[in-house]
C-alpha positions in Angstrom: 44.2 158.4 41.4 42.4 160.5 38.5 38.6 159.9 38.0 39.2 159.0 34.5 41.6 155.9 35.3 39.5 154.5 38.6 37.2 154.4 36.0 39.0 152.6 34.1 40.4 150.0 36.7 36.6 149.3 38.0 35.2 149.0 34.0 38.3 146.5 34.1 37.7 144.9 37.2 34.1 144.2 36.8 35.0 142.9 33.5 37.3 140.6 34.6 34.8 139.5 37.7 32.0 138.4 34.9 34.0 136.4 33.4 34.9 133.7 36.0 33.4 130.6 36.2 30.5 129.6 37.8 30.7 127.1 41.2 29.8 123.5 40.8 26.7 121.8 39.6 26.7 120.2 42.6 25.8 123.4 44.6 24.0 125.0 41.9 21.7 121.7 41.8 21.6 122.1 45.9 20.5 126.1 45.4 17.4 125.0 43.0 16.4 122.4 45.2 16.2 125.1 48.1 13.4 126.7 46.3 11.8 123.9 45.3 9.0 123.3 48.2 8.0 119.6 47.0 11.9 119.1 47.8 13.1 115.9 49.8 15.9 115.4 51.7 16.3 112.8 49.9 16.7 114.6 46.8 19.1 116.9 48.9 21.2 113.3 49.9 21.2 112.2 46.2 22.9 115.1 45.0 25.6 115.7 48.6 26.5 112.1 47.7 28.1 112.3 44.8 30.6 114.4 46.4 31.5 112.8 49.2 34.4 115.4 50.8 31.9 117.6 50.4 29.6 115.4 52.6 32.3 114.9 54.7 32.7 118.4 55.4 28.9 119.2 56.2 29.2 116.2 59.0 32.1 118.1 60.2 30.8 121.7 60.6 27.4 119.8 62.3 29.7 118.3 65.0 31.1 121.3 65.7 31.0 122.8 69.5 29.1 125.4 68.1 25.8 123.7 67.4 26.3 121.7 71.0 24.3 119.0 69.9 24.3 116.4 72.6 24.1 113.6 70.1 26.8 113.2 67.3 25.4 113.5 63.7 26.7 110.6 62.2 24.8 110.2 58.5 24.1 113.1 55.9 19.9 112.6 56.6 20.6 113.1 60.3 22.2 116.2 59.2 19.9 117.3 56.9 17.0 116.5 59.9 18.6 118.2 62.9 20.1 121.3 60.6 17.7 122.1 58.2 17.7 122.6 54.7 18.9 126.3 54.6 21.6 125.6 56.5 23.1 122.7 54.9 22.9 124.8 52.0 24.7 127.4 53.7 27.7 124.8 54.4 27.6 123.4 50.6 27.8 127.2 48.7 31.0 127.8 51.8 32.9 124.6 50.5 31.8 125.6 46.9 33.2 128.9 47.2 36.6 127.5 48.9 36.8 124.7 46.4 37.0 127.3 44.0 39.6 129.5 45.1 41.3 126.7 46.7 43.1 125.5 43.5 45.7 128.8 43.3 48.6 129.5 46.2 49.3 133.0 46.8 52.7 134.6 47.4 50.6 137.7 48.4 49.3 136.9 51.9 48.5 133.5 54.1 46.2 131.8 52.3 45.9 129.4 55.7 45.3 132.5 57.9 43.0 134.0 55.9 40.7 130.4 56.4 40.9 130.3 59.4 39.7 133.5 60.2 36.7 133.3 57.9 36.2 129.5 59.6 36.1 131.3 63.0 33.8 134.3 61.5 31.9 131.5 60.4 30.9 130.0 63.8 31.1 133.1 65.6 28.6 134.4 63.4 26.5 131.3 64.5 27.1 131.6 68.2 26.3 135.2 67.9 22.9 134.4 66.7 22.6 131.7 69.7 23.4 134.0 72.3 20.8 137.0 71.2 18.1 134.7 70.0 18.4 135.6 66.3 16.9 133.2 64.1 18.3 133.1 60.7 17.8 131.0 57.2 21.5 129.7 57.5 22.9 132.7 56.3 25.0 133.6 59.5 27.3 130.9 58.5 27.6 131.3 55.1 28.2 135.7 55.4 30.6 134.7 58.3 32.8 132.3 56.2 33.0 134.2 52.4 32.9 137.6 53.7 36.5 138.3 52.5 36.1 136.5 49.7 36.7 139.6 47.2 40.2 139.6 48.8 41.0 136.4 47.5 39.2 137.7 43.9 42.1 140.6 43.7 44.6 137.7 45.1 43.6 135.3 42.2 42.7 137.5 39.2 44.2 140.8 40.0 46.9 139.7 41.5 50.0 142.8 41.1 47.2 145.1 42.3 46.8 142.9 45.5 50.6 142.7 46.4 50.2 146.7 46.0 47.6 146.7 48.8 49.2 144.1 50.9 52.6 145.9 50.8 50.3 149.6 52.0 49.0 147.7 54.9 51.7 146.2 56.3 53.9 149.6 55.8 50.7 151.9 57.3 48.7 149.4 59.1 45.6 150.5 57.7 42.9 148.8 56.9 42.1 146.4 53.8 39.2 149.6 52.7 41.5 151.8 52.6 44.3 150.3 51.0 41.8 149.2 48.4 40.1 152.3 47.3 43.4 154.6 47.4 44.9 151.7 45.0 41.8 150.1 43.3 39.0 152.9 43.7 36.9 150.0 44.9 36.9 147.7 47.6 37.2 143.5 48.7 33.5 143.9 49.7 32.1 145.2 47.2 34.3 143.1 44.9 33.3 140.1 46.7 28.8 141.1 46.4 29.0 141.8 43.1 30.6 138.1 42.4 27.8 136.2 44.6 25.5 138.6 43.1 26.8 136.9 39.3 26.4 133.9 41.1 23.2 133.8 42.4 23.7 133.4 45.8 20.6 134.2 48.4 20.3 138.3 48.3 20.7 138.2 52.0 23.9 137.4 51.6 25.4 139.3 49.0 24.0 142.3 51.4 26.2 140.8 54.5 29.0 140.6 52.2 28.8 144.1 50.6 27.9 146.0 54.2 30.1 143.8 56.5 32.3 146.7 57.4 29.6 149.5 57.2 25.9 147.8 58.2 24.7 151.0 58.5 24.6 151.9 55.2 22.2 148.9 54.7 18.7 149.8 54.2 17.4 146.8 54.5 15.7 146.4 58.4 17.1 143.2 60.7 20.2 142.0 62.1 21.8 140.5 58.9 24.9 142.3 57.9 25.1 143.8 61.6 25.8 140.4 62.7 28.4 139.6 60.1 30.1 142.9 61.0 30.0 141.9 64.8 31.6 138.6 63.9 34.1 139.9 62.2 35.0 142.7 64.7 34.9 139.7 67.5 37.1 137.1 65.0 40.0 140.0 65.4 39.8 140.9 68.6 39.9 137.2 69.6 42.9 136.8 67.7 41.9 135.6 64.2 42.9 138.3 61.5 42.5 138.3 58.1 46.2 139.5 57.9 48.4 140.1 60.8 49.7 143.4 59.3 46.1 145.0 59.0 45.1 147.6 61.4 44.3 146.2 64.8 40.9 146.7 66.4 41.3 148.7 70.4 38.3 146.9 72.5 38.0 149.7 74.8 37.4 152.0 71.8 35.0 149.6 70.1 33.1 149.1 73.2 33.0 153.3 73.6 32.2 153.7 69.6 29.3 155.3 67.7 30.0 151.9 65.5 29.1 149.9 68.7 25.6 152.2 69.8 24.6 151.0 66.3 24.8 147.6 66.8 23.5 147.6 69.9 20.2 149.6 68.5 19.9 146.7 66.1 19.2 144.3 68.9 22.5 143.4 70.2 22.7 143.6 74.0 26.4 144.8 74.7 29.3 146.3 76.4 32.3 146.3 77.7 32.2 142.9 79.8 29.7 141.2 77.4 32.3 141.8 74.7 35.3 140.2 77.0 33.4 137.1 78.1 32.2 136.5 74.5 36.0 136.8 73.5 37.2 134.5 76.2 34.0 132.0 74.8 35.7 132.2 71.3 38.7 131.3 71.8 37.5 128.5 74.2 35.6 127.0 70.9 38.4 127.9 68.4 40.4 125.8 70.8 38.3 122.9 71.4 37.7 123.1 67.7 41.4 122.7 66.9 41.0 119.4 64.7 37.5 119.4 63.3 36.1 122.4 62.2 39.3 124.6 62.1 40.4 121.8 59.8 37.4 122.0 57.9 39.4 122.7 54.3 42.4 120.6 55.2 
């Protein structure tokens, strides 16, 4: 493609992006109130009320295997209590951003399959940050869950461009990067960050969205868009792809790669047999979370 018209396509494309519609009141209300230190949760309850699927849903994703609470959370102020305010955030912006992208079908790719791999990314992020002690704000959820979510922007809004990239996967089984830039001259991720960005979601992540595939060009210090990346990576090799044509992921070469010695110099204590049994413990929860949160959107 000539420098002159990928300029063109990304002065297009970002043109396009700033023109879509912002997410709900109800989540844009739900984002000022997390800022707001005199906040209740009672002012948090008011607002989650009014949509009560919405409620629904946060109940959902609190029972979920991967919190292991011993007690079922059975009220909206018991989840606000035992979750926290960031994190119930985190669940509200996820089933804003679905809502949103949820009214369109796509004759491109499995719109299905693509859910339930960011629902899986979703936890997996969580259970990631159980397992190697990382505290977060409730980011790991959110990042998990829209991390893809520029792939359902070229789906939606640049849509003949998107059946060009799924049609050079599935004939090359490459990856959804490359596919991108050789057609686009830009990418899902970055597609995706500068969206949230327009939205105003938490910077942290926007920066897990953007470096989900390539943490180490993040500058920032921490674990944030590492862990995303390792969720992902995980999500596929449990069996959850974005697409089943994409390029699959080796586990003996991930567990050998220079990708991996990054990770693990970020704080994540791994290899070979680590990465198995945390496999095996995914798809053990993706199983026992067949008809809750895997039907979180359903």
């Amino acid at each position: 493609m000539a420098m002159s018209e990928t300029k063109r396509n990304l002065d297009g494309l970002i043109e396009k992006i700033e023109e879509i519609p912002t997410i709900p009141v109800v989540s844009q209300k739900v984002m000022e109130l997390s800022g707001d230190e005199e906040a209740r949760f009672e002012d948090f309850v008011e607002i989650i009320e009014k949509d009560q699927a919405l409620a629904a849903r946060i109940l959902r994703v609190a029972n979920s295997a991967f919190y292991g609470f011993l007690s079922r959370v059975s009220s909206l102020e018991h989840a606000l209590v035992i979750l926290g305010i960031d994190e119930v955030r985190s669940i509200v912006l996820g089933c804003s951003v679905y809502n949103f992208f949820s009214q369109s079908e796509s004759d491109a790719f499995d719109r299905a399959g693509f859910w339930k791999h960011a629902i899986i990314c979703s936890q997996v992020a969580k259970l990631l940050g159980t397992h190697f002690n990382i505290r977060n704000n409730g980011s790991f959820f959110l990042g998990g869950l829209i991390h893809d979510i520029g792939k359902v922007v070229l789906d939606q809004y640049f849509h003949e461009d998107f059946v060009k990239i799924i049609g050079h996967v599935s004939l090359t089984k490459t990856t959804f990067s490359k596919a991108e830039k050789k057609i686009l001259g830009t990418t899902h991720y970055q597609i995706g960050a500068k969206l949230l960005k327009q939205w105003r979601f938490p910077d942290e992540v926007v920066t897990q969205i953007l470096y989900h595939h390539a943490p180490w060009r993040d500058e920032n210090p921490g674990p944030n868009s590492s862990m995303i990346y390792l969720a992902n990576v995980l999500t596929k090799l449990a069996g959850y792809p974005c697409h089943p044509d994409e390029k699959q992921i080796d586990l003996h070469e991930f567990a050998n790669s220079s990708e991996l010695d990054f990770i693990i110099k970020k704080g994540f204590d791994l290899d070979y047999e680590t990465i198995k049994n945390l496999i095996s413990d995914i798809q053990e929860f993706a199983l026992a979370e067949a008809d809750n949160v895997m039907r979180l959107f359903s």
